[in-house]
N, C-alpha and C positions, 0 to 999 in steps of 0.2 A: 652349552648347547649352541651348536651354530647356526641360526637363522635361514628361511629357505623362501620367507614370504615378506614382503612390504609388511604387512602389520605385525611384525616378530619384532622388530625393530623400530616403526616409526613413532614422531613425538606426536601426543595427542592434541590437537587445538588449543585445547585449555588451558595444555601448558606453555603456549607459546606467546611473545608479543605480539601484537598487531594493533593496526590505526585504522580508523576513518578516512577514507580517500579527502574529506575538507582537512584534514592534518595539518599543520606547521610542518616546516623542515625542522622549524626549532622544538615542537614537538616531537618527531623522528630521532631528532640525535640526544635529547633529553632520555626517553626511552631504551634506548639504546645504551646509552652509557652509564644510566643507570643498571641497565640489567650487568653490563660489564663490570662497575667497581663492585656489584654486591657479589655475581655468583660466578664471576670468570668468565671467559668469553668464548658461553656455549651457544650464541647466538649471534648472526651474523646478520641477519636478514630482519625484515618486518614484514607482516602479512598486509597488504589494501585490500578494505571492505569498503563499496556502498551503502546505501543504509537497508537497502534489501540483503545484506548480510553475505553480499555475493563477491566472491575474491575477483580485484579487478587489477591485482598488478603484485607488486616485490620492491621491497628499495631495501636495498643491503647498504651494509658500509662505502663500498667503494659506488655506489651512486650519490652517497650525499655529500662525498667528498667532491665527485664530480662534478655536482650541483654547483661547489663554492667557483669552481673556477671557469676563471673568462673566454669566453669565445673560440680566444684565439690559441689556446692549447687546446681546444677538445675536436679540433681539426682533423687527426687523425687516428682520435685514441678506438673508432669503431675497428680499425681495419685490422688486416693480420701483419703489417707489420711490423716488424721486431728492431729492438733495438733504440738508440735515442735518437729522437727528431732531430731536424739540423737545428741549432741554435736554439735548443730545448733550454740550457740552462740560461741566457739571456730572458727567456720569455718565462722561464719560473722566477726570473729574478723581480723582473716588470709587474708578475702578479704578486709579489711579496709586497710591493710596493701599497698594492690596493687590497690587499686580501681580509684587512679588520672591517673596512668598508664594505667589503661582497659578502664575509660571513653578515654584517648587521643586516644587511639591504636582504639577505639572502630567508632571515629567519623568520620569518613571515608570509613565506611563500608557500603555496599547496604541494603537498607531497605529489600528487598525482601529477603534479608536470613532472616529476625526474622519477618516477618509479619505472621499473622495466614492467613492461607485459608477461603474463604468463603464457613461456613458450609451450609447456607440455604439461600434463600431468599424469597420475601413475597410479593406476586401482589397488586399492589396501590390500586386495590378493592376488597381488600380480607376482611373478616371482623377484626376487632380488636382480639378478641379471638382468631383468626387463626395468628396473629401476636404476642398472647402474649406466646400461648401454645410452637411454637418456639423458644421465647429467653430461655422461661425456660428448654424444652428439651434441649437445645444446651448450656444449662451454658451460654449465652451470653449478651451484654447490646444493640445492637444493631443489627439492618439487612439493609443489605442494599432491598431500595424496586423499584422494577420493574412496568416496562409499557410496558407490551409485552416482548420481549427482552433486551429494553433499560435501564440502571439503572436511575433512575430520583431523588433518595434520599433516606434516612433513616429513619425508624421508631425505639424509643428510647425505655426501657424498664422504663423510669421514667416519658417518657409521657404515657404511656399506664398506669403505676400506678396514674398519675394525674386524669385520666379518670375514673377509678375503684374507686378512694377515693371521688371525689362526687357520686358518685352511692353509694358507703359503708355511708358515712358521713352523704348524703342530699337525699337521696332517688331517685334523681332525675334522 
């Protein structure tokens, strides 16, 4: 059967990770990698909760990586563009230098300073297409998705291309 709504597909809270916005980074990537050596890597992202139980952000992989590193690479990594900085591998080389040092100094720090904000989010009976058009406005892999107010879980942007590739594939 091919999916037509957000909740035909999405994961239910329960079954997802998530933290405490007081979190560790070393908490973050603990969780994370755990989820990763036991069940493969169905998870990318983490959920941030306050303690009123209210989503207050997202720290994926590639934000905790970007946590570890210094200053003077994350200069342009917001922008669109493409390509490698000028004397990018000089200044990854610099940070290889200190990098044992930034991950230690690093794991002790609150998630909430390097989690992204949540750009949007997408009503559990929204249609799929209203869920995909979002990830792709938003550059994102994920949303988290809503029941009224409530957040109840996430819709993926690799399960919505599972759903489009039988339709491309099988017609169906």
């Amino acid at each position: 059967m091919i999916a037509n709504q957000v909740r035909d597909i999405h994961i239910p809270l329960g079954d997802l990770p998530y933290l405490h916005q007081d979190a560790t980074v070393r908490e973050a990537f603990d969780l994370l990698h755990r989820q990763h050596t036991s069940g493969g890597w169905r998870y990318r992202h983490l959920m941030v909760f306050d303690a009123d139980e209210t989503l207050v952000g997202i720290i994926s992989l590639r934000d905790l990586i970007r946590a570890l590193m210094p200053p003077y690479l994350k200069t342009n990594l917001n922008s669109m563009y493409s390509g490698p900085l000028p004397d990018d591998a000089a200044l990854s080389l610099i940070w290889q230098e200190s990098f044992q040092s930034q991950c230690q100094y690093l794991a002790e720090a609150k998630v909430s300073k390097y989690m992204a904000t949540v750009l949007d989010t997408v009503q559990i009976d929204a249609p799929l297409t209203r869920a995909a058009y979002l990830l792709v406005a938003h550059r994102v892999d994920m949303l988290p998705v809503l029941e009224g107010e409530r957040v109840v879980g996430i819709v993926r942007i690799v399960d919505i291309f599972n759903q489009a590739a039988e339709k491309v594939l099988h017609g169906c």
